[in-house]
C-alpha positions in Angstrom: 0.0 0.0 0.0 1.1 3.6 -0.6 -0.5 7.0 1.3 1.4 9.6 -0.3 -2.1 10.9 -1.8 -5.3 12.4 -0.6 -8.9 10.9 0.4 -11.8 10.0 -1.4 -15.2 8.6 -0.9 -16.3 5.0 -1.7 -20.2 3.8 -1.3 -20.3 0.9 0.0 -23.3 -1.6 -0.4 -24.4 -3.3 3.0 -27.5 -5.7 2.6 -27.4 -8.5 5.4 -25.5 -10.6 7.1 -24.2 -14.3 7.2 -21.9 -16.2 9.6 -18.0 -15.9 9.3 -16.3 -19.0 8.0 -13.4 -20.9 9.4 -10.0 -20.1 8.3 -8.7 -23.6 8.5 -6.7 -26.4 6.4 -10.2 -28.1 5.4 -11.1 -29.1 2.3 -9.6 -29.6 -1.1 -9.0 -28.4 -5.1 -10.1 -31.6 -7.3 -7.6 -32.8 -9.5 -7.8 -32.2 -13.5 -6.4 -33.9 -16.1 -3.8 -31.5 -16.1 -2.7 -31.6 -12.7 -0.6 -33.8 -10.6 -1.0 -34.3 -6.8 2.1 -34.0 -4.8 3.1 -34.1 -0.9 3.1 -30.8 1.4 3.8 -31.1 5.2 1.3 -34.2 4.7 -1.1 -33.0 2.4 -1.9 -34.0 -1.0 -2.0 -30.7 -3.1 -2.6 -30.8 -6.9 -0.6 -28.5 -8.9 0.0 -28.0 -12.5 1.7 -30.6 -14.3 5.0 -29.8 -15.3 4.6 -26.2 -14.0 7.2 -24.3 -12.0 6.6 -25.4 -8.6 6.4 -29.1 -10.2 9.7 -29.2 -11.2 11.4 -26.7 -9.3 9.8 -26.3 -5.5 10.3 -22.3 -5.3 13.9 -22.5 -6.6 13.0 -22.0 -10.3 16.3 -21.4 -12.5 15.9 -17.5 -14.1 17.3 -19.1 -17.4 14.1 -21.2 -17.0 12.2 -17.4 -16.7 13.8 -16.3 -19.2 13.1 -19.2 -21.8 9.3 -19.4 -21.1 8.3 -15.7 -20.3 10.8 -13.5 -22.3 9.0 -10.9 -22.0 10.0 -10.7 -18.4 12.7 -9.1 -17.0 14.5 -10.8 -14.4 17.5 -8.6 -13.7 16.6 -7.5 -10.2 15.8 -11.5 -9.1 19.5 -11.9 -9.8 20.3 -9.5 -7.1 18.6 -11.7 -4.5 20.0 -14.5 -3.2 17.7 -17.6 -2.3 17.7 -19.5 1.0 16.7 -23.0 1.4 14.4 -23.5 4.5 12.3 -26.0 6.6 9.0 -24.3 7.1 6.8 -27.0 8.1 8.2 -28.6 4.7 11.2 -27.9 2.3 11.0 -24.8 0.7 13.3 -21.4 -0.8 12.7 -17.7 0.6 12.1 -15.8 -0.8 9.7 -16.7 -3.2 9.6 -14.7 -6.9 6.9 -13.3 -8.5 7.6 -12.7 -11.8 4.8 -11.1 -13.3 1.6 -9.5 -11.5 -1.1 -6.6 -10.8 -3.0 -5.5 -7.8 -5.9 -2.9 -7.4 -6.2 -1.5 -3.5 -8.2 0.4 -1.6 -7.3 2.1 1.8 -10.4 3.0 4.0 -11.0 4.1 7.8 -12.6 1.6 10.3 -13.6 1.0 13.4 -10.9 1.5 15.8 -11.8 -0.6 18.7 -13.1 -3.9 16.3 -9.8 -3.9 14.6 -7.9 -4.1 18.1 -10.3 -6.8 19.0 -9.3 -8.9 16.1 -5.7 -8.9 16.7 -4.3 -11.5 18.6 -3.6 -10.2 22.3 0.3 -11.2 21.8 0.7 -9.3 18.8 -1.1 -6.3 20.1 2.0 -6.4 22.6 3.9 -6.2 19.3 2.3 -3.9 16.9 -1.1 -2.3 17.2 -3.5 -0.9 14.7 -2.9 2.8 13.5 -5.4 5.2 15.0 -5.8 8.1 12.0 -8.1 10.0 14.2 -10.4 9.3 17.4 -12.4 6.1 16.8 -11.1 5.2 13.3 -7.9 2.9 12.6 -6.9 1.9 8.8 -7.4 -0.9 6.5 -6.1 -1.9 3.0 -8.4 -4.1 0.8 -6.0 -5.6 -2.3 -6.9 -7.9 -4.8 -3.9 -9.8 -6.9 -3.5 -11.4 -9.6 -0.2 -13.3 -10.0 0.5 -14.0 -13.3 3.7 -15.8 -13.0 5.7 -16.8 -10.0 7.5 -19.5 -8.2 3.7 -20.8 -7.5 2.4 -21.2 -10.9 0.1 -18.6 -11.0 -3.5 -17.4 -8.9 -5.6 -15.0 -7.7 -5.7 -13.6 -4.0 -7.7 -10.8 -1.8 -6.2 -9.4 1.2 -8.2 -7.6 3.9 -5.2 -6.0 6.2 -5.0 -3.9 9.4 -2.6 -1.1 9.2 -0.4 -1.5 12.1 2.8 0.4 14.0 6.2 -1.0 13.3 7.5 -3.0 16.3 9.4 -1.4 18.6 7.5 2.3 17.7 5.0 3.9 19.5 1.1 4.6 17.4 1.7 8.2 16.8 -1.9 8.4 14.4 -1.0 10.2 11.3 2.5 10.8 11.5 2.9 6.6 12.4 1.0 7.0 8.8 3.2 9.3 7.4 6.3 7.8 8.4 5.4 4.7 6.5 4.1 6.1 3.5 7.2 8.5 3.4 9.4 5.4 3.2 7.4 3.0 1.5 7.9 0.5 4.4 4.4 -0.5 5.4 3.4 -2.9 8.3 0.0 -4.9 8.9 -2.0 -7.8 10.4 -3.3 -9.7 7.9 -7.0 -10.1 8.4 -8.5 -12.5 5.5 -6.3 -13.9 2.6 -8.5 -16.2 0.3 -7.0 -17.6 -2.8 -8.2 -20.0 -5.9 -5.5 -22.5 -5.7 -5.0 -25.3 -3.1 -1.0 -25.1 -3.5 -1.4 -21.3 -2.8 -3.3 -22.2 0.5 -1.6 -25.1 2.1 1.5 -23.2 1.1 0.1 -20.0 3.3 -0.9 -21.6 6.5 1.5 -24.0 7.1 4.6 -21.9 5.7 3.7 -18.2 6.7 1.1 -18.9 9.3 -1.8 -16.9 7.0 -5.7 -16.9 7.1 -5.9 -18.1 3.7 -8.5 -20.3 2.5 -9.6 -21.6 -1.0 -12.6 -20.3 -3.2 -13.5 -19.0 -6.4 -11.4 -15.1 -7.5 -12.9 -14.4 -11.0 -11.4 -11.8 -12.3 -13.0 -9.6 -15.8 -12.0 -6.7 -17.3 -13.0 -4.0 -20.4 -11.1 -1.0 -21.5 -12.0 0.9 -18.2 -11.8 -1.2 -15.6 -10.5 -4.5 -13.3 -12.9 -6.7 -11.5 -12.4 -9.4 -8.7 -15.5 -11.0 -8.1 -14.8 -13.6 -5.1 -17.5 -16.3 -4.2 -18.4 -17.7 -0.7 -16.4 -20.7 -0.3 -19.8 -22.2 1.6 -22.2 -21.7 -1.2 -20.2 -20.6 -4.0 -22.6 -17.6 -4.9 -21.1 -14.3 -5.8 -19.7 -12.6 -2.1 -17.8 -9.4 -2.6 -17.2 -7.8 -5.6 -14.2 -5.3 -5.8 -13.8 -3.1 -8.9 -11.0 -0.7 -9.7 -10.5 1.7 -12.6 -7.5 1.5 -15.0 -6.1 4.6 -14.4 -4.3 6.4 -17.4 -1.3 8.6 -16.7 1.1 5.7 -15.4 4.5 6.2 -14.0 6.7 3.9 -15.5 9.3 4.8 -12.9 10.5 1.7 -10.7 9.6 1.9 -6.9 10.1 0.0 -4.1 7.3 -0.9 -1.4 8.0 -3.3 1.5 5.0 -4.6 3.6 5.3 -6.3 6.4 3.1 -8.4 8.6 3.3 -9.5 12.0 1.1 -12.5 13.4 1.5 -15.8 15.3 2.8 -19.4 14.3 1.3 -22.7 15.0 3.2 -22.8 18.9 1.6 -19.4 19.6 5.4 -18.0 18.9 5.6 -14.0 17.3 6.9 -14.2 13.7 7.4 -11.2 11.6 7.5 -12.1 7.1 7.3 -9.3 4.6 7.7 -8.9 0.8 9.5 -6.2 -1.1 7.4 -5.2 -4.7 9.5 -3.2 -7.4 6.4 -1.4 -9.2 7.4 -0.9 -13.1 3.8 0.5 -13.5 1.8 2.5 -11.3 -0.8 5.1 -10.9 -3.2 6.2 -7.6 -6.2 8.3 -7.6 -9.1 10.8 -5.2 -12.2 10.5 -7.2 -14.3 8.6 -6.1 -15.6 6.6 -9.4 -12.1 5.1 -9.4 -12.9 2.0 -7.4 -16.6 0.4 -6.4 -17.1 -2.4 -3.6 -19.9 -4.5 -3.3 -21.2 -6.3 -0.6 -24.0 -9.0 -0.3 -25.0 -11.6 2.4 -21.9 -13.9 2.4 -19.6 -14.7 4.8 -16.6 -12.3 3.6 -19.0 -9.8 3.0 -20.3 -10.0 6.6 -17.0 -9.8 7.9 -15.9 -6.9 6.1 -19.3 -5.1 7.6 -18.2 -5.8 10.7 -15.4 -3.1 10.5 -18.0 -0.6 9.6 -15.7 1.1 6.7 -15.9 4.5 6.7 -13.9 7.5 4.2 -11.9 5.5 1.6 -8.1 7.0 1.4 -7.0 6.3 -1.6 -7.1 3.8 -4.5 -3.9 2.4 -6.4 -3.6 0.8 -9.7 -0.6 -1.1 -10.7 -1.1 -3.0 -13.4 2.9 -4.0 -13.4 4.7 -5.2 -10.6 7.4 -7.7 -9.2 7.8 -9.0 -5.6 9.9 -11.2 -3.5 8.0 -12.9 -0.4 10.5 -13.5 2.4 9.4 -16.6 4.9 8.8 -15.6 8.5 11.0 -15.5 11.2 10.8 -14.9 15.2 10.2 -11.5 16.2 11.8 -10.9 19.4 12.2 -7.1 19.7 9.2 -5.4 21.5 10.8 -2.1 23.0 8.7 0.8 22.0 10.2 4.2 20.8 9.2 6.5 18.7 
């Protein structure tokens, strides 16, 4: 996410309610024809056949990038050096993402429902960023990954803007801070995705609420939707809609976000993964993104934060990243 611009105002649609679902390692993608089913941390996960993480388990050879997407460039991955870890199974940090796009959308919420979903650990860690009196900060961001170390898929995360550990919430100028050096720390909420490999990957790996259900994704000349379905009854849940904003910079930038959050022994680990944006664009008005809400079980969930003034939408229709596995977090002094 990136704050260096103004507000705007999003309506929001709010008919009903439904019960939140369990983010949990339940349930399963059904093997096709062109997928084989492999072994992670003891669960069978089908992935593509001959795809990258087939043959290469997150340590995919550039030359490989190169040959089958030469459009790409890959000359920053050469900069970063891979690590081979044991995260709950065998895997390389970071992870590349070679090709992708992302819409977001930065709105207030409520202060005090955001601090009660956090984890009462991490709170001693990082807490949620209050703006102004009542009203903290949350990013909405729907990917697309193209092309990565993970074949490809689709994700939505819903993330609470937090301090950085070891600082003091200081409201705006916490805000400020980050935005002004593009180093951005949350607690991830919500992070559905369309792939089982994507999932199983998430929780057991980097100890994230992901769970699997249907991201469609369709687009015109104008705009970019993500349309994600209720992994209960597979109906049409939220729908998240941003413009294609003209006037891109084609200037390279960096972004790091961060996340804080608990593994599976209750132990505070921090992960985070640096983006360089080769397209890129943000906007005020307000007809550049649309969310739409219904009766399912996201839906509900995101109610429950009762969203207020929506900061700013961002567009970036081109970027690269580099997700870095978690470790322990184990400085908690607070300055400013």
């Amino acid at each position: 996410m990136n704050l260096k611009t103004g507000a705007l105002v999003l309506s929001v649609s709010l008919p009903g309610a439904a019960a939140s679902h369990a983010d949990t390692l339940s349930g399963s993608e059904p093997a096709t024809p062109s997928t084989r089913t492999i072994d992670i941390a003891d669960y069978s996960v089908p992935v593509v056949a001959g795809g990258l993480y087939d043959r290469y388990r997150s340590n995919t050879p550039l030359s490989v990038v190169q040959a089958e997407a030469p459009g790409v460039d890959v000359s920053w991955f050469r900069t970063i050096p891979k690590v081979k870890l044991d995260v709950g199974f065998e895997t390389y940090s970071p992870n590349f993402y070679y090709k992708n796009r992302r819409i977001t959308a930065i709105f207030t919420a409520d202060i005090e429902r955001l601090r009660k979903l956090m984890p009462v650990e991490v709170m001693k860690a990082v807490q949620p960023v209050q703006l102004w009196p009542g009203r903290g900060v949350v990013a909405l961001t729907a990917y697309e990954y193209q092309y990565c170390d993970n074949d490809s898929y689709n994700e939505i995360s819903l993330s609470i803007v937090t301090t950085k550990p070891g600082t003091i919430d200081l409201g705006p100028v916490s805000l400020l801070r980050q935005a002004m050096s593009d180093d951005y720390w949350g607690y991830v909420l919500k992070l559905p995705v369309n792939t089982e490999l994507a999932r199983v990957r998430g929780i057991v790996g980097y100890n994230l609420p992901k769970w699997l259900t249907g991201i469609d994704i369709e687009e015109n000349g104008k705009s970019l939707t993500f349309t994600i379905a209720d992994s209960q009854t597979g109906k049409a849940d939220v729908v998240f809609r941003g413009e294609k904003l003209g006037a891109l910079s084609n200037e390279a930038t960096f972004v790091k976000n961060s996340f804080t959050n608990l593994d599976a022994s209750g132990r505070l680990t921090t992960g985070h993964t640096l983006s360089r944006q080769l397209r890129h664009a943000s906007s005020k008005r307000a007809e550049s993104a649309g969310l739409q809400l219904s009766d399912g079980s996201l839906s509900s969930y995101i109610k429950s934060l009762k969203l207020g003034k929506m900061l700013k939408y961002e567009y970036v229709p081109d970027f690269q990243s580099a997700l870095y596995a978690p470790t322990a977090l184990t400085s908690l002094s607070a300055t400013k």
